[in-house]
NUSE-669041 format. One record per residue: x, y, z of N, C-alpha, C, CB in turn. Coordinates in steps of 0.05 Angstrom, whole numbers, padded with zeros to 5 digits, always signed. Glycine has a CB too. Example, Ala and Ser with C-alpha at 12.3 -4.5 7.8 and 13.67 -1.06 7.14 Angstrom:
REM residues 2
+00264-00114+00156+00246-00090+00156+00264-00066+00156+00226-00089+00181 +00257-00045+00142+00273-00021+00143+00258+00001+00157+00282-00012+00114 
//
This chain:
REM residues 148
+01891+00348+00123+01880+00374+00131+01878+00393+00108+01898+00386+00153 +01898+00394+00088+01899+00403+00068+01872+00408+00054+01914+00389+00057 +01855+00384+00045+01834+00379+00025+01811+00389+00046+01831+00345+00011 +01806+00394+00073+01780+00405+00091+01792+00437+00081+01780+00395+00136 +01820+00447+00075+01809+00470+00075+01802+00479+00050+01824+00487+00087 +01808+00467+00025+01806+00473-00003+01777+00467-00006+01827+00456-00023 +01765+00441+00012+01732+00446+00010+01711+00469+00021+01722+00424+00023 +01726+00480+00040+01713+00509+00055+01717+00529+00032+01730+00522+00085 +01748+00528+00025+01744+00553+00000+01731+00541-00028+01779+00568-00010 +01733+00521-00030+01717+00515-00050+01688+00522-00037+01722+00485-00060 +01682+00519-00021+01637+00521-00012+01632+00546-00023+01621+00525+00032 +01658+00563-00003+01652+00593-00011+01654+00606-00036+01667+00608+00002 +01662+00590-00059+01669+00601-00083+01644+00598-00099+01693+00589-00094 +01625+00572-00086+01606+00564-00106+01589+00576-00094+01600+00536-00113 +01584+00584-00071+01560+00604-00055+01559+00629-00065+01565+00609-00024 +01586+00639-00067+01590+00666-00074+01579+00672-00100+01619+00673-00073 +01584+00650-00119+01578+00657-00148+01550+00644-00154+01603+00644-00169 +01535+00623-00139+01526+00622-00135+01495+00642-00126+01540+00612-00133 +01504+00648-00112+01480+00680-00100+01483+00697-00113+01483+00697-00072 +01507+00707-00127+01520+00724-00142+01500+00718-00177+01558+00715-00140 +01491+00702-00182+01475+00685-00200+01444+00703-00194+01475+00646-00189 +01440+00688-00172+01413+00688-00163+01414+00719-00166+01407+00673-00131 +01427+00741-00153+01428+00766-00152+01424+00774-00174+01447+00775-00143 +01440+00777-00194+01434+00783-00224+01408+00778-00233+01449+00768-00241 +01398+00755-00232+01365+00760-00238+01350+00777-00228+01351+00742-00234 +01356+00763-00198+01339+00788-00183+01339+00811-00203+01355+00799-00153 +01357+00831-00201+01365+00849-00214+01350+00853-00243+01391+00844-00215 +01357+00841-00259+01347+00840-00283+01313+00841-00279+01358+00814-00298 +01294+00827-00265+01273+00822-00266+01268+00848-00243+01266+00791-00262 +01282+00859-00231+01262+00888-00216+01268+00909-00240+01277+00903-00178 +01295+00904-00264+01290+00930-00276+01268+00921-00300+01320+00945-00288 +01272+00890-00305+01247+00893-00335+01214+00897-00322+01246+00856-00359 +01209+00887-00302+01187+00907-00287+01180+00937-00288+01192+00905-00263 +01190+00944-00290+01194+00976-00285+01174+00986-00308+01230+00988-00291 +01151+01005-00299+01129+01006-00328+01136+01038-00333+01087+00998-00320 +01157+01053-00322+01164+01087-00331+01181+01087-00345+01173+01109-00310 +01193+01061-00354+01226+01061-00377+01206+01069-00402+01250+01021-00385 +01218+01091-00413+01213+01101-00436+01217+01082-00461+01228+01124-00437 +01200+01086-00485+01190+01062-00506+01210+01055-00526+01163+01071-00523 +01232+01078-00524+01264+01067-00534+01275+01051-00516+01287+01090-00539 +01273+01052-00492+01292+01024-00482+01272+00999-00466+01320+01037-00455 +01246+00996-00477+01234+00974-00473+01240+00952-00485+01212+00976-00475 +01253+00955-00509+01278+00936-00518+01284+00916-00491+01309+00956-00526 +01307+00929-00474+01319+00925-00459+01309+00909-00432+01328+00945-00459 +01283+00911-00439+01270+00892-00410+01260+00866-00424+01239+00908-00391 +01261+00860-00445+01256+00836-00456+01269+00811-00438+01268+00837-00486 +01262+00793-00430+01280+00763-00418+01292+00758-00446+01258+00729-00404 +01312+00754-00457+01320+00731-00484+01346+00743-00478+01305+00732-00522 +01360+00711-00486+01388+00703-00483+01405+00728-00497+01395+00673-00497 +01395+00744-00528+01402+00764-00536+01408+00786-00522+01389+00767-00549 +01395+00789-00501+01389+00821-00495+01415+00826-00475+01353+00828-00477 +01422+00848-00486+01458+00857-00475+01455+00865-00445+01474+00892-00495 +01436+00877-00443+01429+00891-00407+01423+00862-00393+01393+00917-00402 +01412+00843-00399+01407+00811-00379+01442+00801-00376+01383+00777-00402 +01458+00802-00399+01479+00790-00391+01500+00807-00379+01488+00777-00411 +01496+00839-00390+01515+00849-00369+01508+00851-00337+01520+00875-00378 +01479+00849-00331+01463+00849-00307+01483+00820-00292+01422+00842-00315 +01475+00801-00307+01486+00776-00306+01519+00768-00293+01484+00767-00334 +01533+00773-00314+01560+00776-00299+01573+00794-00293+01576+00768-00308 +01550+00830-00276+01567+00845-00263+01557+00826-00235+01564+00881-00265 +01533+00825-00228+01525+00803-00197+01547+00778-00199+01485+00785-00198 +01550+00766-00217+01566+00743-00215+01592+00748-00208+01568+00729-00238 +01608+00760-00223+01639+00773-00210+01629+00786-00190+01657+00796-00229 +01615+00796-00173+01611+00809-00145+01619+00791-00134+01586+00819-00135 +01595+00764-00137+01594+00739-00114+01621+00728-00112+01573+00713-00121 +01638+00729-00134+01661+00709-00136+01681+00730-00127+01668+00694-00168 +01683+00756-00138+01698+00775-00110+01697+00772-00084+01691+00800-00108 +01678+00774-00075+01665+00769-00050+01674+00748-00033+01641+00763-00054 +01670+00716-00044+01680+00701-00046+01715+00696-00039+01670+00699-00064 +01720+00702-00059+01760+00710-00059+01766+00733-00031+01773+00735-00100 +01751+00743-00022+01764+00771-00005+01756+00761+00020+01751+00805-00011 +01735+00733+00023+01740+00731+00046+01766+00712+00059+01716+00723+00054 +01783+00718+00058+01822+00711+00064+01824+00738+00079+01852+00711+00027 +01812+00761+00077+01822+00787+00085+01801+00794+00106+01826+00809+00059 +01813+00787+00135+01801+00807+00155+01804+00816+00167+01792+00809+00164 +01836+00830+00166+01847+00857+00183+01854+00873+00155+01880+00851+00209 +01849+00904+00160+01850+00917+00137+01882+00926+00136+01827+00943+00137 +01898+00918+00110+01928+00923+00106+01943+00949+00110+01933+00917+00081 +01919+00965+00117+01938+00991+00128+01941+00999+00147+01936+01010+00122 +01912+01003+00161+01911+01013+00179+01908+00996+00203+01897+01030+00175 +01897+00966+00193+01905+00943+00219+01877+00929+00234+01923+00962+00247 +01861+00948+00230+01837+00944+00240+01814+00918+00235+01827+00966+00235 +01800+00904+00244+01789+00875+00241+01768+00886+00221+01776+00857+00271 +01760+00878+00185+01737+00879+00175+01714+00861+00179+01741+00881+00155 +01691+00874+00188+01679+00850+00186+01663+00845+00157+01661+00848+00210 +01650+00822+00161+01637+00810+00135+01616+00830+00117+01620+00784+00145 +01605+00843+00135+01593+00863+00128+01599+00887+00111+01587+00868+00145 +01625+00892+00119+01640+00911+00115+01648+00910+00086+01659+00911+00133 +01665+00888+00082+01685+00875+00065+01659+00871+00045+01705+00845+00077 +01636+00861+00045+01616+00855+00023+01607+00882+00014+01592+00836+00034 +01603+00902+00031+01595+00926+00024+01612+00934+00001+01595+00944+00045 +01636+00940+00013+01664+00950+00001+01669+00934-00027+01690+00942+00025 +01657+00917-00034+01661+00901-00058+01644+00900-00081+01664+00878-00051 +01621+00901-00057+01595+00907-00081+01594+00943-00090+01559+00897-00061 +01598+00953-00078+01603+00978-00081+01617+00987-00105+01613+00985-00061 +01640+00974-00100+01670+00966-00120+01668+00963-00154+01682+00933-00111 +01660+00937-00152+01643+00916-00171+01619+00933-00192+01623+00893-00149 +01593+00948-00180+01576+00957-00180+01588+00987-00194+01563+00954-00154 +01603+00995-00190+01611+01020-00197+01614+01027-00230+01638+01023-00182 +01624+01008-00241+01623+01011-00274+01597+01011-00287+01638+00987-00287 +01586+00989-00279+01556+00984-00287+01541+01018-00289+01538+00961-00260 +01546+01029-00263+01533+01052-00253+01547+01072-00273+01538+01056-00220 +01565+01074-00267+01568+01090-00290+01560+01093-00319+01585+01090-00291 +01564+01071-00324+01551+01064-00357+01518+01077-00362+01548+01023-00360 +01505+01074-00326+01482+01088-00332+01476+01113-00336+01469+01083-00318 +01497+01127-00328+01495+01161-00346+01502+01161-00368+01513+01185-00338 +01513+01145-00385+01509+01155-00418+01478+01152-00421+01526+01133-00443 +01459+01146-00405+01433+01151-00415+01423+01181-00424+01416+01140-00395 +01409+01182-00450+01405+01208-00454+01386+01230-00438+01397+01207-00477 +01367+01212-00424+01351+01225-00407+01363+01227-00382+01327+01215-00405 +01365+01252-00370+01383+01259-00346+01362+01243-00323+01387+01298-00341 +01343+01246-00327+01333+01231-00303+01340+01208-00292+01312+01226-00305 +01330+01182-00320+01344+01166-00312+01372+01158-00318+01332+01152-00313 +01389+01172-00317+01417+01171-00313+01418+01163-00285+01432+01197-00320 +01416+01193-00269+01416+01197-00249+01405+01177-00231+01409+01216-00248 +01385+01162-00229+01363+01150-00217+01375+01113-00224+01329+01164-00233 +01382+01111-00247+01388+01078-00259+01433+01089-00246+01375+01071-00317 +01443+01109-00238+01469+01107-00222+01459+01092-00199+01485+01136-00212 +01444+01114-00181+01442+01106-00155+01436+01071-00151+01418+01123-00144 +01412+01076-00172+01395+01036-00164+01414+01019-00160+01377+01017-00192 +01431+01020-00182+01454+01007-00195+01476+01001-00164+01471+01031-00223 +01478+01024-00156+01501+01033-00139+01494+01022-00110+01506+01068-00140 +01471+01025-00106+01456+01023-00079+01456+00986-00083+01418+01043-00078 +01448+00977-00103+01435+00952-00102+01453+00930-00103+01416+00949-00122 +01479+00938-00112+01512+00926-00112+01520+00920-00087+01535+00947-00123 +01516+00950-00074+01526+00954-00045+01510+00927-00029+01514+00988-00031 +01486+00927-00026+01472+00925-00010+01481+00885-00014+01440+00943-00016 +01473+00875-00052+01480+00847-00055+01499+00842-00041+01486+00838-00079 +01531+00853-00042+01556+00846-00033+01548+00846-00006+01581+00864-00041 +01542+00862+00014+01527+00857+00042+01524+00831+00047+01499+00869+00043 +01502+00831+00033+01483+00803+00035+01501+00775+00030+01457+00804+00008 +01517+00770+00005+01537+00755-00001+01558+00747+00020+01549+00766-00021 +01570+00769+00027+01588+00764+00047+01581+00749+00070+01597+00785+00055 +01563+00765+00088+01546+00751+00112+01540+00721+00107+01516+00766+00116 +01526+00719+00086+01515+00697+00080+01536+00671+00082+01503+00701+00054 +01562+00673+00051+01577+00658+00063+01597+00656+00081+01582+00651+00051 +01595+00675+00093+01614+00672+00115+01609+00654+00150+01620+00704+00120 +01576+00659+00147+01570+00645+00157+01563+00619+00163+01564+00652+00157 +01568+00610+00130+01566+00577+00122+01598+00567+00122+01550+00570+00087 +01603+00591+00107+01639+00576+00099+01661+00585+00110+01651+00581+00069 +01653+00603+00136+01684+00622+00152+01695+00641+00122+01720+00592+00166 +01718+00648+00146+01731+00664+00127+01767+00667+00137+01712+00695+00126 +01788+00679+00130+01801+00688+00144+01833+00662+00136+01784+00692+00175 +01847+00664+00160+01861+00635+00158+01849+00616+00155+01875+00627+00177 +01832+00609+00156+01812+00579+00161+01806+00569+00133+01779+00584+00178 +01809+00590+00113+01814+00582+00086+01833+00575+00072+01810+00596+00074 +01853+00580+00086+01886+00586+00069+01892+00550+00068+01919+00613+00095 +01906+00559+00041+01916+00528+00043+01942+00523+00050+01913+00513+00017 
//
């Protein structure tokens, strides 16, 4: 019985990081699209293995999915007692996760997009972890059904 449950948390680990993968591009390819980024950071939308914004794009989605992943063990909340659901718990993570990135986007010098590359950032974390959670929770459970 042991090894059925280390294969469920194992599914969920490779789904999580997995989509968490897939997400990051996503990501990367809606911001190098973008034709209003000003002609100092068109740098930055380049595809190549070099470019610092693809890999931090890269493994902030990836640590989401694999957070994501790991937290589904938790679905009564430790304080106050109440059942999270998948939804919840993915929000709450991507949100989490997403938060540094976001910040990093106000050292931009133009207040605009400071302001505008927080939110994207912030909104679009939220929304992946959503999506992540649901997703494998639906393939791989969650809860005791993982524990080894």
């Amino acid at each position: 019985m042991k090894t059925k449950k280390n294969k469920i948390l194992l599914k969920r680990m490779v789904f999580g990081s997995g989509l968490g993968l897939v997400a990051g591009l996503l990501c990367f390819a809606g911001f190098s699209s973008q034709p209003n980024i000003p002609t100092e950071y068109a740098q930055y939308q380049v595809w190549s293995w070099s470019n610092v914004w693809l890999w931090r794009t890269l493994l902030n989605r990836l640590v989401l999915g694999s957070m994501v992943a790991i937290a589904g063990f938790i679905t009564v909340h430790p304080l106050l007692g109440f059942k999270i659901s998948a939804w919840m718990r993915g929000a709450k993570i991507g949100f989490l996760i997403s938060l540094p990135m976001a910040v990093s986007s106000l050292m931009n010098s133009n207040p605009e997009m400071a302001k505008s590359g927080f939110w994207m950032v912030l909104i679009a974390g939220t929304i992946i972890g959503l999506i992540i959670d649901v997703i494998i929770t639906k393939f791989s459970g969650e809860g005791e059904e993982l524990c080894v």
